[in-house]
C-alpha positions in Angstrom: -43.9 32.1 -49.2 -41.4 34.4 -48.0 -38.0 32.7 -46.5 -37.3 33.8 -43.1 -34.0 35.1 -42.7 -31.8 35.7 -39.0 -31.7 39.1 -37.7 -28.4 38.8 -35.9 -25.8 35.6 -35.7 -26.8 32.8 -34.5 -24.7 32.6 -31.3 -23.2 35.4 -29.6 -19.6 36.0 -29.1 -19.8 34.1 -25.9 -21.9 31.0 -26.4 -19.2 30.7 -29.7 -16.0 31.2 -27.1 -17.6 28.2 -25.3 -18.6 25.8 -28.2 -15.6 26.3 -29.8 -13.5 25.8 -26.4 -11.9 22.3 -25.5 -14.0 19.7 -24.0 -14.8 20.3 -20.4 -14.3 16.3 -19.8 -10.8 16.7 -21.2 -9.9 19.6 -19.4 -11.0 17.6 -16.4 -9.4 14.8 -17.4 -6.3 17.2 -17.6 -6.5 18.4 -14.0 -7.0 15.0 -12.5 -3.4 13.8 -13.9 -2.6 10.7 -15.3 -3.5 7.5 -14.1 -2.6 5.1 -11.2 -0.6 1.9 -11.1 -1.7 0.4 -7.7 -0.6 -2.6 -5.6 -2.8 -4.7 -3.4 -1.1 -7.0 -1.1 -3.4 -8.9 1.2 -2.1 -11.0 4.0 -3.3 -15.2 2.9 -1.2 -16.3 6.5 -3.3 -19.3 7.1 -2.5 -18.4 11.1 -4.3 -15.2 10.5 -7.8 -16.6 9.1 -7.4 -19.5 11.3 -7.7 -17.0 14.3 -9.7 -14.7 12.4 -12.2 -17.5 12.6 -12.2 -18.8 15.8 -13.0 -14.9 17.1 -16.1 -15.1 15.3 -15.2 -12.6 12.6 -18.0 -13.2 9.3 -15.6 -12.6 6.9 -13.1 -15.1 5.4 -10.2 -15.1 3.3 -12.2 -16.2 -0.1 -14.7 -13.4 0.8 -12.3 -11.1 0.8 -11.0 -11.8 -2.6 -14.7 -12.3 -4.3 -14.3 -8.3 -2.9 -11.4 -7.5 -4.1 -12.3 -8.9 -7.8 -14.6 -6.0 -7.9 -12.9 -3.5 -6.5 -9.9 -4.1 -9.2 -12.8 -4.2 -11.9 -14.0 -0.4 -10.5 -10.8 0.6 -9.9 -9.6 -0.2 -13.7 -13.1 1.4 -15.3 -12.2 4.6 -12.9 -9.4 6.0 -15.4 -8.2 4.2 -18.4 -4.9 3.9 -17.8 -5.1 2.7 -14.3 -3.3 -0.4 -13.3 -3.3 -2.9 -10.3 -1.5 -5.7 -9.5 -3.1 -7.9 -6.5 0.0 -9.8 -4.4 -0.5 -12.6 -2.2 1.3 -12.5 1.1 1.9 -15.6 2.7 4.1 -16.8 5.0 7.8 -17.1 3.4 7.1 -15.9 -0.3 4.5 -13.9 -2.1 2.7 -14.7 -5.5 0.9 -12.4 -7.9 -2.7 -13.2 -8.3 -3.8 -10.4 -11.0 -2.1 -7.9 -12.8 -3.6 -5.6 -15.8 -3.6 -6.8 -19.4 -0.4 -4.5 -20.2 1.5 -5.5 -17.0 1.3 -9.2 -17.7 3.8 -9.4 -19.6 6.0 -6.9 -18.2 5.8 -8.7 -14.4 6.4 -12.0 -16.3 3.4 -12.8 -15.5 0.7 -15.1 -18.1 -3.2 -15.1 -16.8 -6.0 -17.2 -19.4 -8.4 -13.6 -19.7 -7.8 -9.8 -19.4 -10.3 -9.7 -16.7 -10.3 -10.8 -13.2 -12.2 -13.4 -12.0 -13.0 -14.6 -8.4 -12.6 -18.0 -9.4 -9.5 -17.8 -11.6 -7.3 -15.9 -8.4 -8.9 -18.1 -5.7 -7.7 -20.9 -7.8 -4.3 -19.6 -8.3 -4.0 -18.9 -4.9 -4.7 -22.3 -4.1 -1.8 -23.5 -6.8 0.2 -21.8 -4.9 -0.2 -21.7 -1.2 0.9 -25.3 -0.2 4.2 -24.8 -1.5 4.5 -21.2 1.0 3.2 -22.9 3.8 5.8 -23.6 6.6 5.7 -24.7 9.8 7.0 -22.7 13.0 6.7 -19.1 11.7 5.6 -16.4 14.3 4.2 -14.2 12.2 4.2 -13.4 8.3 7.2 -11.3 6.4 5.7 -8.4 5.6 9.3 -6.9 4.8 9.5 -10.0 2.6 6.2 -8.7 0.3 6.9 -5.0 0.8 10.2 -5.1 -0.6 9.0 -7.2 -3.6 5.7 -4.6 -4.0 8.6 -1.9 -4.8 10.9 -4.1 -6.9 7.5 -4.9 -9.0 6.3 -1.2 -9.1 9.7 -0.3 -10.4 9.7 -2.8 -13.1 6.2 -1.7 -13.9 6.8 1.6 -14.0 9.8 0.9 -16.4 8.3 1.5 -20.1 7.2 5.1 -21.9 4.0 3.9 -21.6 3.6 2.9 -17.4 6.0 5.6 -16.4 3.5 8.3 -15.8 1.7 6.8 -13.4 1.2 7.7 -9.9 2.7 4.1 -8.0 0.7 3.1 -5.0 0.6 0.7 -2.6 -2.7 -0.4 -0.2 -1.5 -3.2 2.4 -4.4 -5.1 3.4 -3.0 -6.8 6.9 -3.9 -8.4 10.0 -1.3 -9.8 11.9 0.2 -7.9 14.6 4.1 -6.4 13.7 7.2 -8.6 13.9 9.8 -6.9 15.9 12.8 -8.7 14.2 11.3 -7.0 11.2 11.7 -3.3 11.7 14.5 -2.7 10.5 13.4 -3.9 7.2 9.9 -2.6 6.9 11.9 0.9 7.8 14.3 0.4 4.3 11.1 -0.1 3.0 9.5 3.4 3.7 12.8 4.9 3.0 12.8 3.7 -0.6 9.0 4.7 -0.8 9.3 8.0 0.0 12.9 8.2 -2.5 10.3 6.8 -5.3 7.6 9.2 -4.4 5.3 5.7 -3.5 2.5 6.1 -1.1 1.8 3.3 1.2 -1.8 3.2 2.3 -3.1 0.6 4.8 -6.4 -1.4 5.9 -6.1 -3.2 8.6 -8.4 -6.3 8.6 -8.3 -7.4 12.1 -8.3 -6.1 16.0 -4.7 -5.8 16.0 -3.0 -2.6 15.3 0.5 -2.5 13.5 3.0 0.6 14.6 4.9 0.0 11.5 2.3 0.1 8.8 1.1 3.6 10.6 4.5 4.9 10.6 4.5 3.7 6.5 1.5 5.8 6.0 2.6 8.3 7.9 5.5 9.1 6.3 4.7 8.5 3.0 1.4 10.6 3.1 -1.1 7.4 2.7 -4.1 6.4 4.9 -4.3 4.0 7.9 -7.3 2.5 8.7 -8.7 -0.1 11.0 -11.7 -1.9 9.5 -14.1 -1.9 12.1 -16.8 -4.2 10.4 -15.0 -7.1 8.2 -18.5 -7.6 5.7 -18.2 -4.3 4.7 -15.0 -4.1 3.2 -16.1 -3.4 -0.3 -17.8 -0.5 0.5 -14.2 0.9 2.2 -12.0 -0.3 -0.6 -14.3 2.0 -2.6 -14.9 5.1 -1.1 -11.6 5.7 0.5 -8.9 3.4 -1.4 -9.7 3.8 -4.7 -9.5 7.8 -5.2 -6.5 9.2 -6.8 -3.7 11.2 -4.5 -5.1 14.0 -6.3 -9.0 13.6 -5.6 -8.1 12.7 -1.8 -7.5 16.9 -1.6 -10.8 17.2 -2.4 -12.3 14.7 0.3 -12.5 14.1 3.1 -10.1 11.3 4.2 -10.1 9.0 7.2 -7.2 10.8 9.8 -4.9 9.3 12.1 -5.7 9.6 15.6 -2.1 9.0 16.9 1.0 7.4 15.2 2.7 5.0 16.8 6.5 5.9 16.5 8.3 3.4 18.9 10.8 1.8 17.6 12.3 -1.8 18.0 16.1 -2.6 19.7 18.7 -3.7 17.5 19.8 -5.7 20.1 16.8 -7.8 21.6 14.3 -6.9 18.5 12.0 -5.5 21.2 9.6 -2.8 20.7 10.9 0.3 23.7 9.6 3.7 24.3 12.8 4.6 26.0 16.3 3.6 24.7 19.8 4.6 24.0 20.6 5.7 20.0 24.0 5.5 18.7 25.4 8.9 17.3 27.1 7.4 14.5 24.9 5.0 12.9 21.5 5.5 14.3 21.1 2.4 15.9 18.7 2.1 18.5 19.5 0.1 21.8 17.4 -1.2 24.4 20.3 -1.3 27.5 23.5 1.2 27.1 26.8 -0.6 25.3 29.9 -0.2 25.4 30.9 -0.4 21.8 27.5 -0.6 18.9 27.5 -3.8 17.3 26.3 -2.3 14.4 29.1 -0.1 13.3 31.7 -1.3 15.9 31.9 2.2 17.6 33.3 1.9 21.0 31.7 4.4 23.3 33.9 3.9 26.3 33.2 2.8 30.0 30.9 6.0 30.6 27.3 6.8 30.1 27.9 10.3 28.7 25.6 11.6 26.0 28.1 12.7 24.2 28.7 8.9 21.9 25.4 7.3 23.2 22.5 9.4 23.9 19.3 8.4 25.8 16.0 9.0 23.3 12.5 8.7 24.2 9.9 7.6 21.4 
């Protein structure tokens, strides 16, 4: 029997350009960048859910960790070298729930298994809670958690290994804004946008919060009101969990309006009208006559030219 032999090569000059190319997945994997080191800090205020279920709202506060469990599991199959940390924010202090096998020990933090469980954070939660609890307070400090989000992302991102990664922080809150905390929550975005740290936001409840809009705002995150509570997995997934790269190439949630009033140094009021000191910024509900911020006296005129009258 006679052998058969080719006629021609077996592949032509392109189909061999394209076998011996590069994987397409790596090239993908390429153009998508390196992977994410997220945040979650969701409001535990007891005021909150207490209110939350008087209103009638279906969700609860151990539903909406059961959620979150599986959005951290999707989130950490997504890319493998993404990252999350889940922060509780109660009322006077904050306590870290979850973080990722190789942040554990970076964030000082010791968990019994590498993967997260509902009941293993519901119960550290519960460790944890009665010791935050504290009679009195208005409203949670959200300054408080933010601050300590950053501090923990910088530590995080602190090794070879971590330092590539995009830092992100989703807020899921509730409460409405604490004027006596503005001027925090402000040094807050600052050192955000210094560390190139996007703030995105979920708001859980009817309330809106000017300063978490003005954080995603600025920083280039999302804001968005959850409209139906039981379906918060479904928007942790499709909007919160893609990259600052993929979010070019959907279509994300936009802003109707920002609200960019401000809060007086002097009464901790929110104003749409006020007096701003020319030195130091400071932002005045009534005109003074010297800023009791950086002790600049402005005289016993109005003029514009030390104190000048801003609208917001």
């Amino acid at each position: 029997m006679a052998r058969l032999q080719p006629k021609g090569p077996l592949f032509t000059a392109q189909e061999r350009a394209i076998l011996l190319a590069p994987d397409r997945h790596t090239q993908t994997r390429k153009k998508l960048g390196d992977g994410q080191l997220l945040l979650v800090q969701v409001e535990t205020s007891d005021q909150f859910w207490t209110n939350s279920s008087q209103r009638g709202h279906i969700i609860s506060l151990k539903s909406t960790l059961q959620q979150l469990v599986v959005f951290i599991q999707t989130f950490e199959l997504f890319h493998e070298e993404n990252m999350i940390v889940l922060l509780a924010a109660g009322d006077t202090d904050s306590c870290i729930l979850y973080a990722s096998e190789q942040l554990g020990s970076l964030l000082g933090w010791h968990q019994d298994t590498t993967l997260a469980a509902p009941d293993q954070i519901i119960r550290s939660l519960e460790e944890w809670k009665p010791a935050d609890h504290k009679e009195g307070l208005e409203k949670p400090a959200v300054s408080a958690t933010l601050s300590r989000a950053l501090c923990l992302l910088h530590k995080a991102r602190a090794t070879p290994a971590t330092n590539k990664l995009l830092p992100r922080i989703l807020c899921l809150h509730g409460s409405p804004d604490a004027a006596s905390q503005y001027i925090a929550i402000m040094n807050c975005i600052f050192s955000a946008q210094r560390n190139n740290v996007v703030l995105d936001t979920c708001m859980l409840g009817s309330d809106n919060s000017a300063f978490l809009q003005q954080a995603a705002h600025l920083s280039g995150g999302i804001y968005l009101q959850q409209g139906s509570p039981p379906v918060l997995l479904q928007t942790l997934l499709t909007i919160f969990a893609s990259s600052i790269h993929m979010r070019t190439f959907l279509r994300s949630p936009e802003q109707a309006g920002v609200d960019f009033r401000a809060s007086c140094f002097c009464h901790k009021n929110l104003i749409d009208l006020g007096f701003v000191c020319s030195v130091c910024l400071s932002i005045f509900c009534q005109h003074q006559l010297e800023c009791p911020t950086c002790g600049t006296v402005y005289g016993s005129s109005a003029g514009p030219s030390t104190m000048r009258n801003t609208a917001h």
